[in-house]
N, C-alpha and C positions, 0 to 999 in steps of 0.2 A: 651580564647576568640578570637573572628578571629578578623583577620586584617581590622580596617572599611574600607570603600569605599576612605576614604582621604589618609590613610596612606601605601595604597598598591599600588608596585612598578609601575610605569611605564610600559606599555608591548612595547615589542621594535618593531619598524616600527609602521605601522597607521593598526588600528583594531576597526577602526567605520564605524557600518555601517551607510545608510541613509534612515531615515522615509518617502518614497517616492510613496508608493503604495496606492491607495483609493480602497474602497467597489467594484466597477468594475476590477479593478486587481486582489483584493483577491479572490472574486467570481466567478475567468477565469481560475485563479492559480490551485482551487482547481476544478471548473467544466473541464478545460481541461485535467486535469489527470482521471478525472473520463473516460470520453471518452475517449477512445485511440483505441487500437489495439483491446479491449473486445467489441465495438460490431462490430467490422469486423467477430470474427472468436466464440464469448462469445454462442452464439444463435445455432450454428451448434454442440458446443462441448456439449452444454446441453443437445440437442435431441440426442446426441449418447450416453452421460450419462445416461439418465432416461427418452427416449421419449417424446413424451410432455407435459408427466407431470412436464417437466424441468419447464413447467410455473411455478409451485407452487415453485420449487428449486430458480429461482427467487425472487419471494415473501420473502421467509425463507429467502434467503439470504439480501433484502432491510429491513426485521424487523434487521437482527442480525445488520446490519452495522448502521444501523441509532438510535440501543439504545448507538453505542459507538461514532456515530458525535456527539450526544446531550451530550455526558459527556466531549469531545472535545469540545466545544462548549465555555461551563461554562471556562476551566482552561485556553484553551487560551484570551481569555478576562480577566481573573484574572493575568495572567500573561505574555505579550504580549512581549518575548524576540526569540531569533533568535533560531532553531531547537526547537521548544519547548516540541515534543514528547521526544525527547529527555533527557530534563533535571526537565520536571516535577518529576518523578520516585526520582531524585536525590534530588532535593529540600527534599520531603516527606520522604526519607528512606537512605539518604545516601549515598555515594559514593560507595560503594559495589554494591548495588542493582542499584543506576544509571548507574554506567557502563555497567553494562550487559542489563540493557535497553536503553540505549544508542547506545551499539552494536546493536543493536536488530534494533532499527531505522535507523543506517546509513545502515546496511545491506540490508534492506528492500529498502530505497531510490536507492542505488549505481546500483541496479541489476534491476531496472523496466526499465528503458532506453534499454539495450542494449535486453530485450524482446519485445521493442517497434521496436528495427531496424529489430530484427528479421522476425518482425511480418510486416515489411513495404516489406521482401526480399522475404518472403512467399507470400504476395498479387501481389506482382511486377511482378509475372510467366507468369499472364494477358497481360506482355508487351515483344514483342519483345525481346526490348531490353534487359531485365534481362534473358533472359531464359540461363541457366546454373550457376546461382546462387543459388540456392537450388537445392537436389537432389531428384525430382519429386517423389522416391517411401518411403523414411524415412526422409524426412523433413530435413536432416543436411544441414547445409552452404559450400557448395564446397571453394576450395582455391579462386578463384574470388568473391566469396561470403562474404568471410571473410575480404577481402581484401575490397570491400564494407562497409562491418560494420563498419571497423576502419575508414573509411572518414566519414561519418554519425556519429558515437560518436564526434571525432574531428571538425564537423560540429558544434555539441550542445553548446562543452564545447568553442569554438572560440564564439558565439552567447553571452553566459551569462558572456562574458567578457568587453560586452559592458555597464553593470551595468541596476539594478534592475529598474528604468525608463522605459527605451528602452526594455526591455525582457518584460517588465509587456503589454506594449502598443503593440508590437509584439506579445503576447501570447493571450490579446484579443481577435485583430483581427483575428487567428486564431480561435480561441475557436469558436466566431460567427458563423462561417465555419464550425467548426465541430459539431455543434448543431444543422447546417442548414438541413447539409445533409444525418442524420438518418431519420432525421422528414419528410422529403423530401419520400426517400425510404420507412418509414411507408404510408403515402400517395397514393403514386405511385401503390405499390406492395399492398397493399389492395383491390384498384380498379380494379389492373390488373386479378384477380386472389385470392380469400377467400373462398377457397374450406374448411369448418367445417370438411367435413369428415375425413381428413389429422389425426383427434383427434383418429381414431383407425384405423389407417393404420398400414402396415406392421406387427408388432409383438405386438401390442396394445399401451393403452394409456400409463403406467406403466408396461415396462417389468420388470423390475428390482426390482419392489417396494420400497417401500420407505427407502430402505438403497439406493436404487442407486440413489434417489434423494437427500438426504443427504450427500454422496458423490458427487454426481454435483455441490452443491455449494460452496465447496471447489476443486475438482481436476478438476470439469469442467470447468474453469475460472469466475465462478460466481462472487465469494470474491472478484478474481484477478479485477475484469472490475468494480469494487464497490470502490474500494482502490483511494486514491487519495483527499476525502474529508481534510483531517489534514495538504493539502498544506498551506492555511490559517496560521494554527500554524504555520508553518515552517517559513514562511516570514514575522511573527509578529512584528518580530524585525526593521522591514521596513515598517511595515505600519502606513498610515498616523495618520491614528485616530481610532487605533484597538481596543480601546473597545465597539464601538459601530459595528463597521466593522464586527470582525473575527465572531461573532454568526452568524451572518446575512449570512454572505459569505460559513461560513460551514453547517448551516443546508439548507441554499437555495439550494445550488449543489448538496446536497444528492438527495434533494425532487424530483429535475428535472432529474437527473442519473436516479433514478428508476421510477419514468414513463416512461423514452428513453427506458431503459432497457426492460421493461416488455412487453411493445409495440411493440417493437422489436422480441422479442422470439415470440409472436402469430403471428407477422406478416411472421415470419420467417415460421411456421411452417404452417402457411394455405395457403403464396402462391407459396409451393412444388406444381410444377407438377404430376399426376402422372408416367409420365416416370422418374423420378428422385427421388424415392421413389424405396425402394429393398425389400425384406420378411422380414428385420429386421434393426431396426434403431443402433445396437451397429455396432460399429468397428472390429467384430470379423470372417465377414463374407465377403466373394467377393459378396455377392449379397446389400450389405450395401449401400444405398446411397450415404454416405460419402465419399465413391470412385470418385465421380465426380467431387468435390467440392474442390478444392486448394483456391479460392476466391469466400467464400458462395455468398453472395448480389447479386454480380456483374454476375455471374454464371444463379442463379434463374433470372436476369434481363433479361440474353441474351436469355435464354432456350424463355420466355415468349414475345420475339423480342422487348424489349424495348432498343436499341442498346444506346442511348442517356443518359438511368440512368445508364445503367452498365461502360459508358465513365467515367462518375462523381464519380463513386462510388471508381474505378480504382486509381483516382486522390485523391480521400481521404482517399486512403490506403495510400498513401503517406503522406499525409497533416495530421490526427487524430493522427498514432502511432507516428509523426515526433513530431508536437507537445506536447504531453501527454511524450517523452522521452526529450526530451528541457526542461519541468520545474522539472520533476526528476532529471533531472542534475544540475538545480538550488538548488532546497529542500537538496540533498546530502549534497553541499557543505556549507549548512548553516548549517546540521548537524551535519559535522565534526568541523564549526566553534563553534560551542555549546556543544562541546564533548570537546573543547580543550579549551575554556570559563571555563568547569568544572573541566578541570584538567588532563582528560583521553588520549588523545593524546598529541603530540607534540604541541607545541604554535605553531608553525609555520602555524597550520590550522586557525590561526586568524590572518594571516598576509594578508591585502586587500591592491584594488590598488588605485590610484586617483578616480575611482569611486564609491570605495566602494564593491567590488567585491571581496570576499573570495575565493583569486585563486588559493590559494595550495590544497584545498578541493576539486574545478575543477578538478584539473590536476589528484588529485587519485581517481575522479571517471571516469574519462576516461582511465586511468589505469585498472581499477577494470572492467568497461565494456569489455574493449578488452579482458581481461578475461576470463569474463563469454559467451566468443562466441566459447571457446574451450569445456569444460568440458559439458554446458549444448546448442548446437547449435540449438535445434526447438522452437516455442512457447508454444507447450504444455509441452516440457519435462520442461519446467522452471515456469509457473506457478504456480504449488503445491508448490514447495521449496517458493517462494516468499511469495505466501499466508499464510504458517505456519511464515517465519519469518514476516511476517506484523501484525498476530494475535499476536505474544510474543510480538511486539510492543506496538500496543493497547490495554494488557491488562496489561502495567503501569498505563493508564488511568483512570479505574476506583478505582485502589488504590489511589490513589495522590488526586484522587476525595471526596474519602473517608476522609482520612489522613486529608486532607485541610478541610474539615468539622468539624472532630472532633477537632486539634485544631487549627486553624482559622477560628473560629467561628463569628468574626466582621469583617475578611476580607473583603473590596468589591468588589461584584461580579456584574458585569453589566449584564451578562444573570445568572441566577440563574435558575438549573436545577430541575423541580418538581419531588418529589418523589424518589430523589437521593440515600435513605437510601433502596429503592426497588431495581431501576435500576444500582447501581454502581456496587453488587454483583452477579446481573444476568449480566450485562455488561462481569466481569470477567468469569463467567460461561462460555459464547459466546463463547469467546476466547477459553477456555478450547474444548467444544465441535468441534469447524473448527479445530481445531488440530488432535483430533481423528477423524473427518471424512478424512480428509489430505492424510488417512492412513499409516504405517507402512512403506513402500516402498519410501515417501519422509520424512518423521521424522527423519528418521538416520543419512539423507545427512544434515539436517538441526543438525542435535546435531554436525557433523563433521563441521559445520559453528562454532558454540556456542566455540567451542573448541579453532577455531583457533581465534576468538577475544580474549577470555581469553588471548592467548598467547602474543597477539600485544597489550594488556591493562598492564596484568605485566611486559611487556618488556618495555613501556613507562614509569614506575613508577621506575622499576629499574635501566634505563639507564639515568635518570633525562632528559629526554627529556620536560620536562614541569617544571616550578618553581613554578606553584603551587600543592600542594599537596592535593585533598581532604579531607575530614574526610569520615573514612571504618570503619561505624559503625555496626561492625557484629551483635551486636543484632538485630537490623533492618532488617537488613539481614536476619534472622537464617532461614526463612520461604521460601530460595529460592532454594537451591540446591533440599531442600525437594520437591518441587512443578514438578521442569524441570526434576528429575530423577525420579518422580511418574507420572508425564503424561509420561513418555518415557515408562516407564514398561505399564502403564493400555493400550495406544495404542497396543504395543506389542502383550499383552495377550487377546486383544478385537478381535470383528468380522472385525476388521480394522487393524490386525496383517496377521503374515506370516505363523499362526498357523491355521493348517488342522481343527483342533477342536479346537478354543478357549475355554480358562477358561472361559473369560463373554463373552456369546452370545449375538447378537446383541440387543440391547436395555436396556439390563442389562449393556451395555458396555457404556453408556450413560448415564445413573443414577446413575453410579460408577466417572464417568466425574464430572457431575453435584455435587455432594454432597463432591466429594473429591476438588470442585472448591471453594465451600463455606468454607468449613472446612480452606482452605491455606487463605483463604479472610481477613475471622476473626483473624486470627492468626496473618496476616500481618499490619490488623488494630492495634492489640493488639500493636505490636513493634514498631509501628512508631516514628520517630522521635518528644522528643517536641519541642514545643513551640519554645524553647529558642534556641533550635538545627537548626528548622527550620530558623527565623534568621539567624542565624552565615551560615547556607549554602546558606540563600539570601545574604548577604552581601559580601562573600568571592565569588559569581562569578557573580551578576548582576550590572554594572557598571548606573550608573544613566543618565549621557551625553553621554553612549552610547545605551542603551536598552530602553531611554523614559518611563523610570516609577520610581516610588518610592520604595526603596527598604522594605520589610513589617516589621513592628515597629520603624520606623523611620518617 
């Protein structure tokens, strides 16, 4: 039997955090990551993907993301504690399968920031002053470049150390700002300039067909500019009154993301000049128009002499990706405080400070960003990888969603999801499919991720870096290695592999996705943890005086 809530030890130092955020925080939290760096650069990468048919890749990608905010939606309001992508998985299946979705979230949070500074050093070329921080013909960060980055991450993680209050009220007032000024730009650049015809220019409307729009909304930054709704969850554990909040907060940001988005891409693509338009809209040609363009918006602005919106736009290359990296470095560190709530890292990522500030989880993702400015330094080349580890993320979701249906069935759920028993398994599906469009080329890098948490989860466990021990209920379990080393081969061997001739050709390679998604779904349903399991894993890591809720069967 686990240890109840009374009789387990003391954690040493202060590891509370505080209920501090309302429905306007949570819904800036999660709308400001929505917005970042994705539609500075989201709207150009599309139309080199798949022309403009990138619209509909849009579309496809607002259906997939928003069946898996509405299952977010339901579980953070069921259970409104600190990183919660994180440890729903575990509640439902156990410490086996929670860590490695656990990893899968801190990974995902740790590495969106330092794409955001990226992605502020690329638009900055516009200025003077940066120019010799990136190098103009392959996008990497020069040595003053980098040297950039690490005061900007340093910047972030110094910010969220003034506690969840003050970052909420600051993150706001930016978000305002950066809602203003898409809308803004939709407005402006319509008037200025909506030429329809732009729809079969250069190489037509669809060169690629619809495998390359299927890959746009994964390697194009599609996913990537969509990601950010599940902030919400992440700072539930601080918010004031999350179960009426965190639905409200996550499906509103979605709603409004993807009209910004969608908006954006036709606006993008009808007020192209045609001098700035080439015989073809991919990347593989010098006559591409994407040659011109290091800062889409502001660029199209100047070409069309509107000198005043391209000033602004300049300014919220700054402002967007700065922000939407400021609350990822937030989210991280509630992640790791929830990773180590459950057992998987070191306690010491729940040691806060007087304000409640989880600053050891800080400091390693500022760590972890300066990092990732070596190995992957453009914003395209990092993209893909985040987007495949944000899909493994998300699709604990609709298991847990599942899981907690079948048995918590008289739980309360303040939003209760319709149709869950349709969408939880096509949710998972989603997930399945962004991975194979991902393709081959970043899946590998992403399984050499997978690995090395593996390494730093049984090195915690072995080196008793944590006193509490999970429970690794393999049966729970059994359905996972199967799943991550069967999407690794079906990518492989698909029209989304490195194969001259794939086994399954494209579409076939999709059906085999889908049905091998379902097949792992039911399987995982089948092993779930009961009842009574569920318990004893609520009990042994959700603290009542700390996480504001009631732990469930008590």
């Amino acid at each position: 039997m686990a240890t109840s809530v009374q009789e387990r030890p003391a954690r040493r130092r202060n590891t509370a955090l505080k209920r501090e955020v309302g429905l306007i925080g949570l819904m800036w939290a999660s709308m400001g990551s929505i917005i970042g760096s994705g539609w500075l650069f989201g709207a150009q990468e599309g139309l080199i993907a798949a022309g403009p048919a990138a619209i509909f890749a849009w579309i496809i990608g607002a259906v997939c993301m928003l069946v898996l905010a509405l299952i977010h939606a339901e579980l953070g309001a069921m259970f409104p504690v600190s990183g919660g992508t994180a440890r729903f998985p575990h509640y439902a299946f156990g410490g086996a399968v929670g860590a490695s979705f656990g990893w899968f979230s801190w990974l995902q949070a740790a590495t969106v920031a330092p794409i955001e500074v990226s992605a502020m050093l690329t638009y900055a070329q516009e200025w003077d002053f940066a120019q010799g921080w990136v190098n103009d013909k392959n996008g990497v960060l020069t040595a003053s470049g980098i040297v950039v980055s690490v005061i900007l991450m340093a910047l972030f993680t110094a910010i969220n150390f003034l506690g969840v209050r003050h970052l909420a009220a600051a993150n706001s007032a930016a978000t305002w700002w950066k809602v203003a000024v898409p809308l803004l730009v939709i407005i402006v650049l319509s008037f200025a300039n909506f030429d329809t015809g732009n729809l079969h220019a250069a190489d037509g409307f669809a060169p690629g067909g619809l495998k390359a729009v299927l890959e746009a909304v994964s390697t194009g930054g599609i996913i990537f500019s969509y990601l950010g709704f599940e902030q919400a969850d992440q700072l539930a554990g601080e918010a004031s009154n999350p179960k009426r909040d965190i639905p409200l907060a996550i499906i509103g940001s979605m709603i409004i993301g993807t009209l910004i988005y969608i908006a954006l891409q036709i606006t993008f693509l009808f007020a192209l000049p045609d001098s700035a338009i080439g015989k073809t809209w991919a990347d593989n040609s010098s006559d591409a128009y994407y040659t011109v363009f290091t800062g889409p918006f502001a660029q199209i602005a100047t070409l069309l002499s509107i000198g005043w919106l391209a000033f602004i736009i300049k300014a919220d290359a700054i402002i967007s990706p700065g922000g939407t990296g400021l609350i990822y470095t937030t989210g991280s560190s509630r992640v790791a405080y929830g990773l180590s709530r459950n057992g998987y890292v070191p306690s010491i990522f729940e040691w806060t400070n007087a304000r409640g500030v989880p600053w050891v989880g800080l400091v390693a993702a500022f760590i972890t960003g300066c990092i990732c400015f070596l190995p992957f330094p453009s914003w395209q080349s990092l993209v893909g990888l985040i987007t495949s580890a944000s899909v493994l993320m998300y699709a604990g979701a609709p298991l847990s969603l599942s899981a907690f249906r079948k048995r918590l069935p008289d739980q309360e759920r303040p939003f209760r999801l319709p149709a869950a028993e349709i969408l939880s398994p096509v949710g998972f599906a989603i997930s399945g499919l962004i991975i194979l469009w991902t393709t081959w080329d970043t899946d590998w890098k992403l399984g050499v991720a997978i690995l090395i948490g593996y390494v730093i989860l049984v090195g915690n466990r072995v080196l008793h870096l944590n006193e509490h021990k999970p429970m690794l209920d393999w049966h729970a379990a059994a359905w996972l290695p199967a799943y991550l080393v069967g999407m690794g081969v079906i990518v492989y061997i698909s029209s989304f592999g490195p194969m001259d001739d794939p086994v399954l050709p494209f579409l076939w390679d999709m059906l085999v996705t889908v049905v091998f998604s379902f097949a792992i779904f039911y399987w995982a349903i089948s092993v779930c943890l009961s009842t009574e399991k569920i318990n004893e894993m609520m009990d042994e890591v959700v603290l009542p005086e700390e996480e504001g809720m009631e732990p469930i069967g008590h």
